[in-house]
VEXLOKOL-216738 format. One record per atom (N, C-alpha, C): x, y, z. Coordinates in steps of 0.02 Angstrom, whole numbers, plus 32768, in hexadecimal, padded with zeros to 4 digits. Layout:
// VEXLOKOL-216738
XYZ
...
This chain:
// VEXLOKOL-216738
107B3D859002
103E3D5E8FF6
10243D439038
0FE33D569046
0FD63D2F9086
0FBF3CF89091
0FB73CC290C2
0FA83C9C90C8
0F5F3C8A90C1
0F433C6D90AF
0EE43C5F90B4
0ED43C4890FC
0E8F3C609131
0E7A3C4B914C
0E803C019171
0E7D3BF6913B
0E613B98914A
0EB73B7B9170
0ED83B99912B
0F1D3B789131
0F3C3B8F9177
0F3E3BB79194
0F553BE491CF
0F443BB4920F
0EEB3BC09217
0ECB3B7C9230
0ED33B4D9238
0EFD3B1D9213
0F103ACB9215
0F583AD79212
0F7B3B119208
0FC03B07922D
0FC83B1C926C
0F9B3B4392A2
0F8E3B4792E4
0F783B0292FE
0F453AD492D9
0F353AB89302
0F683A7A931B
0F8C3A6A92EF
0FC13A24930C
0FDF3A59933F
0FEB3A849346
101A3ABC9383
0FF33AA193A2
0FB83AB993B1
0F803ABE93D8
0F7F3A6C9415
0F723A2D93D1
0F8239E093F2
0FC839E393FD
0FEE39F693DB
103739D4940C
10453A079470
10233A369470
102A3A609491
0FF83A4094D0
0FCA3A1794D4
0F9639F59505
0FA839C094FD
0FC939A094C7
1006393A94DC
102D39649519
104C3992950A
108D39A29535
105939AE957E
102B39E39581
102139E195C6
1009399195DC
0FE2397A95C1
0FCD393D95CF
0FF938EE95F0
103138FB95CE
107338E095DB
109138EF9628
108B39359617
10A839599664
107C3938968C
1036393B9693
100A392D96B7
102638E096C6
101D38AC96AA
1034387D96B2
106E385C96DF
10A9389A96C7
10DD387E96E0
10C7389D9733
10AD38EC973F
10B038E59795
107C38AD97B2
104338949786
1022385F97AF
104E380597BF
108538099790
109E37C1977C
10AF379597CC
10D037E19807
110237C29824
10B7379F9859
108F37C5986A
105F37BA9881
1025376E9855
102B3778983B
10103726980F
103B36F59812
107537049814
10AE36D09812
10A5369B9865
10A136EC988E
108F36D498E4
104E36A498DA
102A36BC98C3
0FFA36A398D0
0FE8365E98A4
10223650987B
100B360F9858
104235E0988A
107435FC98A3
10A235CC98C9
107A35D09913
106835E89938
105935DD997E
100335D49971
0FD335D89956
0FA135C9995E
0F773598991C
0F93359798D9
0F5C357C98AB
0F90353B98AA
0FCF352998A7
100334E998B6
0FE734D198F6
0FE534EB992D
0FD934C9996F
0F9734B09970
0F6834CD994E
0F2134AB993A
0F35346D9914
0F51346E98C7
0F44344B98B7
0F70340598B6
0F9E341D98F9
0FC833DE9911
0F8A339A993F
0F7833CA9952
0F4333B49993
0F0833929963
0EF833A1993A
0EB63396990E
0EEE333898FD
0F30334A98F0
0F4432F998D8
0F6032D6990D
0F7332ED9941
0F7432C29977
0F3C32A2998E
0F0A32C39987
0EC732BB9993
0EB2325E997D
0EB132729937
0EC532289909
0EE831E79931
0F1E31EE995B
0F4231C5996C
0F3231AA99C4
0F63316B99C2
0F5E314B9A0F
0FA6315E9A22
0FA7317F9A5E
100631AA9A52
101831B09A8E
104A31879AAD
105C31B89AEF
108932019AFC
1097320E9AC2
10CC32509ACD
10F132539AB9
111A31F59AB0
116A31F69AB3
117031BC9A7C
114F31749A86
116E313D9A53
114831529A06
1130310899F1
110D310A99D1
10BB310A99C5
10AA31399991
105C31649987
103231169967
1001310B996E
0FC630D99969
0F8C3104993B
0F7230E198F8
0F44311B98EF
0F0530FD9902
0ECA312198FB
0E7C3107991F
0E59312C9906
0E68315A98EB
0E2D317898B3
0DFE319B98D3
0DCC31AB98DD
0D8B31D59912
0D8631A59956
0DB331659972
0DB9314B99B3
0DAD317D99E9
0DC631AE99DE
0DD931C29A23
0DA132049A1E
0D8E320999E9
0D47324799F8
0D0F321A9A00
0D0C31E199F6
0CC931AA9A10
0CD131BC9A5D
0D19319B9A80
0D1E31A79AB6
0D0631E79ADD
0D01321D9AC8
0D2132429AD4
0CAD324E9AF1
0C8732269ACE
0C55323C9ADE
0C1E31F29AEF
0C5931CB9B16
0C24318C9B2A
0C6E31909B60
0C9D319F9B71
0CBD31819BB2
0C9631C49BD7
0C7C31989C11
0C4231DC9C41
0C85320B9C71
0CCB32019C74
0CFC322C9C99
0D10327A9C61
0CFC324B9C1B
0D07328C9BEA
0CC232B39BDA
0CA832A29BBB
0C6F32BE9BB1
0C4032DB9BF6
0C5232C39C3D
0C3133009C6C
0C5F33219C84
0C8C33249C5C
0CB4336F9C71
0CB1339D9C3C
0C7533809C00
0C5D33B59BC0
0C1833D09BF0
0C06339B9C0C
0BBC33AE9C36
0BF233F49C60
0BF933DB9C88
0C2234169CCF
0C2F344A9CA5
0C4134499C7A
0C5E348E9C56
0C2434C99C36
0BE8348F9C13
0B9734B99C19
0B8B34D89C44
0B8934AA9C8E
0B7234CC9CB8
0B8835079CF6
0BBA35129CD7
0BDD353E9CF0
0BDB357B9CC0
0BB835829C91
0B9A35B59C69
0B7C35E39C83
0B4A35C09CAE
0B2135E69CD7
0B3E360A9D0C
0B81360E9D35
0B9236139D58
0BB8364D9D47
0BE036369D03
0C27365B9CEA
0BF2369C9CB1
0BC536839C9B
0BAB36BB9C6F
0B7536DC9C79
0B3536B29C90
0AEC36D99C9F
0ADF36FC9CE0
0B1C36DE9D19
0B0C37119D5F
0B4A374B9D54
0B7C374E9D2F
0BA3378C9D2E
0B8837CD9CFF
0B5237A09CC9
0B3737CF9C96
0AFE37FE9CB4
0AD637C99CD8
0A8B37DD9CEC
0AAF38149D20
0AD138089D67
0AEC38239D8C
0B1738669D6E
0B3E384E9D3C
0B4F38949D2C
0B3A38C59CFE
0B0838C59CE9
0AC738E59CC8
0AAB39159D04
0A9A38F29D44
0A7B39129D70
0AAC39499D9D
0AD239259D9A
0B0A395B9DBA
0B1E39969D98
0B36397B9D58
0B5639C99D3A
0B1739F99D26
0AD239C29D28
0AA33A1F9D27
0AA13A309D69
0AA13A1B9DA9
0AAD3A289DEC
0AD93A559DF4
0B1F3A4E9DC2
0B4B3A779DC9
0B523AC99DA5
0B3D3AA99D5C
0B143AD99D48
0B003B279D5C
0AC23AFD9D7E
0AA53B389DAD
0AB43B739DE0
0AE33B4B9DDC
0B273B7D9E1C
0B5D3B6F9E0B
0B5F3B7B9DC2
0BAB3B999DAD
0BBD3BCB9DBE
0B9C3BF69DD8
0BDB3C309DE3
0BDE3C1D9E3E
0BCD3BE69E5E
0BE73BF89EA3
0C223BC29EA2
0C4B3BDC9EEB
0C863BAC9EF4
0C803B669EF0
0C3A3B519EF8
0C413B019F19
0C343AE19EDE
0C243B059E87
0C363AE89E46
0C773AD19E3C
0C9F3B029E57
0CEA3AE69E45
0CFA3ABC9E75
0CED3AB49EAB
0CF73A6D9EDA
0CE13A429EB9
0CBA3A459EB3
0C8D39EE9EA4
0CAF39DF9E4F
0CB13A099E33
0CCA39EE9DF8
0D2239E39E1A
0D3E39F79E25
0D7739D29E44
0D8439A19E58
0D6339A09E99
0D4339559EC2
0D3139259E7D
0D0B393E9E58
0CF239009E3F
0D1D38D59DF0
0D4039049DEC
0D8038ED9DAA
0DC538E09DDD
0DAA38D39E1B
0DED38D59E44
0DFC38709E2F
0DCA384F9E1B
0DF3380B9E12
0E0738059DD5
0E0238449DB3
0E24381F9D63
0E79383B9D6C
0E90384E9D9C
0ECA386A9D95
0EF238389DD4
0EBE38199E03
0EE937D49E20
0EFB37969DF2
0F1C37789E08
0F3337289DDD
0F0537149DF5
0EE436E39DB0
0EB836BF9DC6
0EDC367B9DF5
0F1C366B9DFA
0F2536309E33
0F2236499E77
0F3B369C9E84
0F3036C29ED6
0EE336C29EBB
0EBD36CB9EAB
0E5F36B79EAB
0E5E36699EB8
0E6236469EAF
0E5436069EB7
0E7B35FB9F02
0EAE36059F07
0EC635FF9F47
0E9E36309F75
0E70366B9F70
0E6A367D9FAD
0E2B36549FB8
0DFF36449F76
0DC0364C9F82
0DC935FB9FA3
0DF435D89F9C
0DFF35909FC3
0DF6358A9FFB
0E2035CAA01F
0E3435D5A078
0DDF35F1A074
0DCC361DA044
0D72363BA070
0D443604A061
0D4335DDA043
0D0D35A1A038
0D29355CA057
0D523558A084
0D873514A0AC
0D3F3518A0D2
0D3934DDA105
0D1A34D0A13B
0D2534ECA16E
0D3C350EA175
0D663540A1AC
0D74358BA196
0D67358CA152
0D7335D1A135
0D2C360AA160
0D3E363AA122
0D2B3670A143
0CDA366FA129
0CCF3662A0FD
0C763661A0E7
0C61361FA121
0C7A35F3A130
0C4835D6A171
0C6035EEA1A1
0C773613A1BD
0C92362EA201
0C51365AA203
0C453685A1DB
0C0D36B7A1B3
0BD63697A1D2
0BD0366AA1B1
0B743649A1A7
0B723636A1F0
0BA43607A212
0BA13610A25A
0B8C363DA281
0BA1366EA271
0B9C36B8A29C
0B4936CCA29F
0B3736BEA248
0AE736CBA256
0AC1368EA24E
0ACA366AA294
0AA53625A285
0AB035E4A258
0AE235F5A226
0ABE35C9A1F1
0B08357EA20F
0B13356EA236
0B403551A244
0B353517A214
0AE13502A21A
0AEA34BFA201
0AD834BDA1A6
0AF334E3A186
0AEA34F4A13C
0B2C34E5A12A
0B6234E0A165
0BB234E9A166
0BC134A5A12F
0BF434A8A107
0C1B346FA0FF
0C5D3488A0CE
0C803458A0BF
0CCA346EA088
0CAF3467A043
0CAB34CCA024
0C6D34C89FF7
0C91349E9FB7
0CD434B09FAE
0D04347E9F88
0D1134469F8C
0CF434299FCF
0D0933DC9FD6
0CBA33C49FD3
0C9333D29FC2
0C5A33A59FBE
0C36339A9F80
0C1B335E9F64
0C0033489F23
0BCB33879F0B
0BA933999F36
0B7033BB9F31
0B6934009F18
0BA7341A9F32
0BBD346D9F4B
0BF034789F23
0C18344D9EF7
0C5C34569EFB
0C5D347E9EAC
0C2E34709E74
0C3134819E4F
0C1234C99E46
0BDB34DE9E58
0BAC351B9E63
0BDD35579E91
0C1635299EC6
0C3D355D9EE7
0C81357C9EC1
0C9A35319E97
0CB935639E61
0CAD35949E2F
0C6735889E14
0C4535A29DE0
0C3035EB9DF6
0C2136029E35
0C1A364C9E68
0C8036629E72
0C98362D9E74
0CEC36699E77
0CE0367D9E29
0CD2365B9E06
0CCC36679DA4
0CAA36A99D98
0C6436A59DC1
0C3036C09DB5
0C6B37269DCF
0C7F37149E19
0C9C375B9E34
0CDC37669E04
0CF4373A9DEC
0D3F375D9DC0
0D1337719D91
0CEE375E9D61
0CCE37909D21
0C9337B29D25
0C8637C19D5A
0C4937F09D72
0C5F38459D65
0CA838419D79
0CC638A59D64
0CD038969D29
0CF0386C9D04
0CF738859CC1
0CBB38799C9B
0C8538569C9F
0C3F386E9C7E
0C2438A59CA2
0C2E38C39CD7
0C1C390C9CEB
0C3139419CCC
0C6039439CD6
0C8B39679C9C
0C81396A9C4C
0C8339559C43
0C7A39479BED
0C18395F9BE7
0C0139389C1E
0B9E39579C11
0BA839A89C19
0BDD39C19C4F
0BCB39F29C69
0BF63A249C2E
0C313A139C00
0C463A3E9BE7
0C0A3A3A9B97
0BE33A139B91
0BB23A039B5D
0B843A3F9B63
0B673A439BB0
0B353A699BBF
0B473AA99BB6
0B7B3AC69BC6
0BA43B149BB5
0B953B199B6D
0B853AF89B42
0B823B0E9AF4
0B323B0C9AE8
0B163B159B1F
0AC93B0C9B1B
0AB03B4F9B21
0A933B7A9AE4
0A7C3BA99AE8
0A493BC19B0F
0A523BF29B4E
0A3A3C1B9B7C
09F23C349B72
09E23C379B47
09B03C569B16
09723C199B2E
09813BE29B0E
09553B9F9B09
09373BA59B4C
09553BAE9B8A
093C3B979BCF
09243BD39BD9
09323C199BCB
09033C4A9BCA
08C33C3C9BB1
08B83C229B8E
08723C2A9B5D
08553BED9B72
08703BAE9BA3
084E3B889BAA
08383BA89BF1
08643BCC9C15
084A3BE09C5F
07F33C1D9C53
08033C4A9C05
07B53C649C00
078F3C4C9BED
07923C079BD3
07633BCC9BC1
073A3BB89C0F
07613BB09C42
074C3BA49C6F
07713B6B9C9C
07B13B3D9C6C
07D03AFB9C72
07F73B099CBA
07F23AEA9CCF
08143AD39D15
08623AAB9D1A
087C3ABC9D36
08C63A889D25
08C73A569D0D
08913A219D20
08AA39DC9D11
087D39D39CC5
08593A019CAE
08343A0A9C5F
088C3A179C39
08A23A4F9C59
08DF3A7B9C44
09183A419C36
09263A249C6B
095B39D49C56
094439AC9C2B
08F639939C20
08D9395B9BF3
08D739759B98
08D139C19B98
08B639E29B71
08ED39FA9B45
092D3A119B6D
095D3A449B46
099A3A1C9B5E
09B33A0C9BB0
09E03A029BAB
0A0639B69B95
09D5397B9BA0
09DC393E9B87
09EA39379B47
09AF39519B19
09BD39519ABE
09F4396D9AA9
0A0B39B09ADA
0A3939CD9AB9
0A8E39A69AC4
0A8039809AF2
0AD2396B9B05
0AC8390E9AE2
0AA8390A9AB9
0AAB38C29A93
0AE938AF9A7E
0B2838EA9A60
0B6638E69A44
0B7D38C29A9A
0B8238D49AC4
0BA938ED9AF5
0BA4388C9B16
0B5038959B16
0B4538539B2B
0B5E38159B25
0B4E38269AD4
0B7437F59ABA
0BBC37E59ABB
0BEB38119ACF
0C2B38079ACF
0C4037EE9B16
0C1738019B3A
0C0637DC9B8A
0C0B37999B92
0BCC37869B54
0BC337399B5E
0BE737179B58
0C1737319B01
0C2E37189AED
0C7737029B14
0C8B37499B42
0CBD371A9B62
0CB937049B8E
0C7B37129BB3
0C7D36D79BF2
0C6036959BF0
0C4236879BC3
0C3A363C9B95
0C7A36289B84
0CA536489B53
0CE336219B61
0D0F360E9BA2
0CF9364C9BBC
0D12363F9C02
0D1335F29C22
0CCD36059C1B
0CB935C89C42
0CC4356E9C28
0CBE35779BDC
0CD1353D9BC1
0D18352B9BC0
0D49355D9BCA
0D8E355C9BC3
0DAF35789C01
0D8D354E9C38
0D9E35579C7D
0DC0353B9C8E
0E0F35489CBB
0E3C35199CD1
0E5F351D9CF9
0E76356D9D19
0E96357E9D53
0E7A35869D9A
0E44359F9D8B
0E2A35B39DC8
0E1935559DE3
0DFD35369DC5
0DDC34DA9DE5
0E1934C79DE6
0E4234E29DC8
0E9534AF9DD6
0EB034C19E15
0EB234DE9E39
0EC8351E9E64
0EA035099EAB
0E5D35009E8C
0E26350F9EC5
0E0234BD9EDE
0E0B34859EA1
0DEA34509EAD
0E1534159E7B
0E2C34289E5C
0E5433F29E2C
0E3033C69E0D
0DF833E49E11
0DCC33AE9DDA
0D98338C9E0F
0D9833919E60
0D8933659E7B
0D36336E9EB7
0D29336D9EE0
0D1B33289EEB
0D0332EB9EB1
0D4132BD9EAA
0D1D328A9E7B
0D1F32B59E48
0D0332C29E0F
0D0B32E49DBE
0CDA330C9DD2
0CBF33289E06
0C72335A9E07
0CA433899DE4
0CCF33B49DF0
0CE233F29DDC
0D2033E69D9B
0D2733A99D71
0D3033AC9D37
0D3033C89CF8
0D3E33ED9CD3
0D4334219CA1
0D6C33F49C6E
0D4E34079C32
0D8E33F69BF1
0DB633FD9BE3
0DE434329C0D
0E2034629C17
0E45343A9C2F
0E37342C9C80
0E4C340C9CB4
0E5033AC9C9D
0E37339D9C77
0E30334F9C69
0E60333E9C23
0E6233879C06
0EA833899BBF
0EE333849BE4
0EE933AF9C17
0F2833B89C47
0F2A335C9C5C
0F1433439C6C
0F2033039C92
0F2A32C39C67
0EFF32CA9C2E
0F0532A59BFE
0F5932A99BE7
0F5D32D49BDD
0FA932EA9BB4
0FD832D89BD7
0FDE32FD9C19
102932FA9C2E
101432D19C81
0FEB32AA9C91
0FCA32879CC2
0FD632399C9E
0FAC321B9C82
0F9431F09C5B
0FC731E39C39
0FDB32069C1A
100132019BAE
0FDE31EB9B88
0F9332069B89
0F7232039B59
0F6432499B29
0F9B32509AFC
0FA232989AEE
0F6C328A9A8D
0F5F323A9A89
0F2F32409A58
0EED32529A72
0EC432429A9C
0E9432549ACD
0E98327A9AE0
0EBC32B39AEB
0EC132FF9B04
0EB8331A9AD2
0EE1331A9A9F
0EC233369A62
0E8A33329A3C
0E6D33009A3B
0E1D32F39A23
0DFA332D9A60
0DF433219A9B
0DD133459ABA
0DD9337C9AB8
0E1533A89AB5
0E3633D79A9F
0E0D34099A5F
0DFF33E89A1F
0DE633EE99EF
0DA433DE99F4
0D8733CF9A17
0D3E33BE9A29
0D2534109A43
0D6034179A75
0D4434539AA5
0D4C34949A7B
0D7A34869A5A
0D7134C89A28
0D4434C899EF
0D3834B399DD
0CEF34A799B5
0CC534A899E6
0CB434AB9A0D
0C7234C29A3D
0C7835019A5E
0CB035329A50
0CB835549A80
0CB535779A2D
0CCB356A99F5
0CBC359699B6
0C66359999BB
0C46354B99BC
0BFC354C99AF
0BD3358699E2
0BE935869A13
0BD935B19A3C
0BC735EC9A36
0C19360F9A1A
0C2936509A08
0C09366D99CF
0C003644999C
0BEF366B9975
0BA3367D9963
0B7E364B9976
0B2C365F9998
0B2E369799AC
0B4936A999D0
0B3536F599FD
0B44373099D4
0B96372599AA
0B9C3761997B
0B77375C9945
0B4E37399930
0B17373698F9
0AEA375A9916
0AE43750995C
0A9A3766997B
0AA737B29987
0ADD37C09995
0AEF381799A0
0AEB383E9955
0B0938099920
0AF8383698F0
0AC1384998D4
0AA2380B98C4
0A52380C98BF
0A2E383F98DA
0A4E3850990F
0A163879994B
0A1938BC9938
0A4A38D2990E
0A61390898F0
0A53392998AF
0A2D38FF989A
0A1D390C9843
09ED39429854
């Protein structure tokens, strides 16, 4: 006697669900060990900091609570809150001159990909992401000293009296760290524009060259719109970069002349294990990451958007 249709059908299908629980399970268990990491070293260490935050604490006795105290502080004491300023303005430094600059370069490079001096310069120019950033801060110290090698330079062609210690002065000290910022992430936004541009169909710049378009139509026209993904992943990390700056000014200025070269990085470090104000490190702490999320995620809205 055979079975009916229907009946055959609904005894496959529980096979069918127990057979996708099981992979689903599997799935689970290879992601677990990796979630597990990631709830002990990063979503606990957040949300330790989020309740220290809460408290008046030196490290060691007893915790004081204060409730949002120390995020009031955190934006009327003028030593904290302009080292949220310093950290803006080093945006410009750490993200819009390595982007703009390396836009221009890798179509520069581009153009003479097939000669030798493509593969130099792209060398040369990813050559600081593979130094420590503390040997960067230490050299660029000895070339920007008062005696270093960029005024020995300006000497040579006149400029003797432009000279001063570009790290030791109120004026200079911040804009000179923000150019070592600007040269460490200048190759790796070259790189990344320039491996963007390789997926840029050959075709497009043909048909704009029998249009009549001229290179810089050809960059405004095809190659800018087309690397928006690329851009955006640019910004995005050299904005953090820049907001979550701390080796290279530690290295190169320690925060100093006076707080000019102050960062939120560098003022958590001091608060904490300087001070023992490890409730005040943590408020600021959690301040900076919420601005460095607010940041971030503007831009990947704006890349996707750009894509519909």
């Amino acid at each position: 006697m055979t079975r009916p249709a229907g009946a055959r059908s609904a005894h496959r299908r529980p096979a069918a669900t127990k057979l996708r629980d099981a992979r689903g399970l599997a799935g689970w268990l290879f992601v677990a060990p990796a979630l597990v990491f990631y709830a002990v070293f990063v979503l606990r260490p957040i949300t330790l900091t989020f309740q220290y935050s809460l408290y008046e604490w030196n490290g060691i006795g007893a915790s004081t609570w204060v409730g949002l105290a120390n995020y009031g502080r955190v934006f009327t004491d003028p030593d904290l809150s302009d080292s949220l300023v310093n950290a803006f303005q080093l945006i410009v430094f750490f993200s819009a001159i390595p982007v703009v600059l390396g836009l221009a370069i890798a179509a520069t490079i581009r153009r003479i990909a097939a000669s030798r001096l493509a593969l130099v310069a792209r060398t040369v120019l990813f050559l600081p992401q593979v130094i420590p950033l503390v040997a960067a801060g230490i050299a660029w110290s000895w070339l920007l000293a008062s005696t270093g090698v960029i005024n020995q330079l300006l000497s040579l062609v006149g400029l003797g009296g432009v000279t001063r210690a570009w790290l030791g002065d109120f004026s200079t000290a911040l804009p000179a760290v923000g150019m070592i910022g600007a040269w460490v992430l200048l190759g790796l936004c070259t790189l990344l524009l320039l491996a963007g541009m390789s997926k840029i169909d050959p075709a497009l710049y043909e048909a704009a060259r029998l249009d009549g378009a001229g290179a810089w139509r050809e960059f405004v026209s095809i190659t800018v719109p087309s690397l928006r993904q690329e851009i955006a992943v640019c910004v995005t990390v050299t904005v953090i970069a820049a907001l979550a700056s701390f080796d290279i000014i530690y290295i190169a200025t320690q925060g100093g002349p006076g707080n000019t070269t102050m960062v939120p990085g560098l003022q958590i470090f001091y608060l904490a294990f300087s001070e023992r104000e490890v409730g005040m490190a943590s408020a600021l702490a959690v301040v900076l990451m919420v601005l460095v999320i607010a940041c971030a995620l503007p831009i990947q809205w704006f890349a996707k958007d750009g894509n519909r």
